[in-house]
C-alpha positions, 0 to 999 in steps of 0.5 A: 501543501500540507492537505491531500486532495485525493481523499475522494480516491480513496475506496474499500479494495480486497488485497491483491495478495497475502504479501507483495504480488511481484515479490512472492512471484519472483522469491524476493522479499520486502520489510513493510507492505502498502496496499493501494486504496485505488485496487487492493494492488499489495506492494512492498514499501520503499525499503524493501528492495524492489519497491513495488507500492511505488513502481505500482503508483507510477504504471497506475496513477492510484495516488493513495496506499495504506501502510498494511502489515498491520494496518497502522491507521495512516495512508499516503499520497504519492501526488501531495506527498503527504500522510492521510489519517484514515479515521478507523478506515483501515483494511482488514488483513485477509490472513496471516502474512508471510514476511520475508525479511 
C-alpha cells in the first residue's frame, strides 16, 4: 500500500514541548523530533535512544507525526507505513529548540 488512509487525522496542534517532552524531563537527549499531528505530543525520532514519537503512537493510536526540527514538509503514518506530503501544512516551531545531541 503505498497511500495513507489517515490523512483526515491530521489536525493543526500546539507543540507539546520546546524538545522531547520525556526526554528533557529525565536529561536525555534525542537527534531529530517529530510531533504528532493528533495532540502536539513532541517526541524524539527513532534514532534517538528513546524513541519516544514511537512509544507515544503505541500508548495512543495518534497514526500521524511530522518530522519537526525544522519543519521539513513531510509526515508519516505509523498505521500505513508511508510518508505523507503535507502540502505547505507544516507547523510552526514556537521557539528555538534546545538539541541535545
Amino acid at each position: 500500500m503505498d497511500e495513507c488512509r489517515h490523512t483526515r487525522d491530521i489536525k493543526k496542534v500546539t507543540p507539546s514541548a520546546l524538545g522531547c517532552e520525556e526526554c528533557l524531563k529525565s536529561g536525555s537527549w534525542w537527534v531529530h523530533l517529530r510531533l504528532c499531528r493528533t495532540c502536539g505530543h513532541v517526541g524524539c525520532c527513532d534514532d534517538s535512544p528513546n524513541r519516544h514519537a514511537t512509544k507515544h503512537f503505541h500508548a495512543t493510536q495518534h497514526p500521524i507525526i511530522e518530522g519537526y526540527d525544522p519543519p521539513e514538509g513531510w509526515a508519516w503514518c505509523f498505521v500505513d507505513e508511508v510518508f505523507v506530503d503535507l502540502e505547505g501544512d507544516t507547523t510552526p516551531q514556537n521557539g528555538p529548540i534546545p538539541k541535545f545531541v
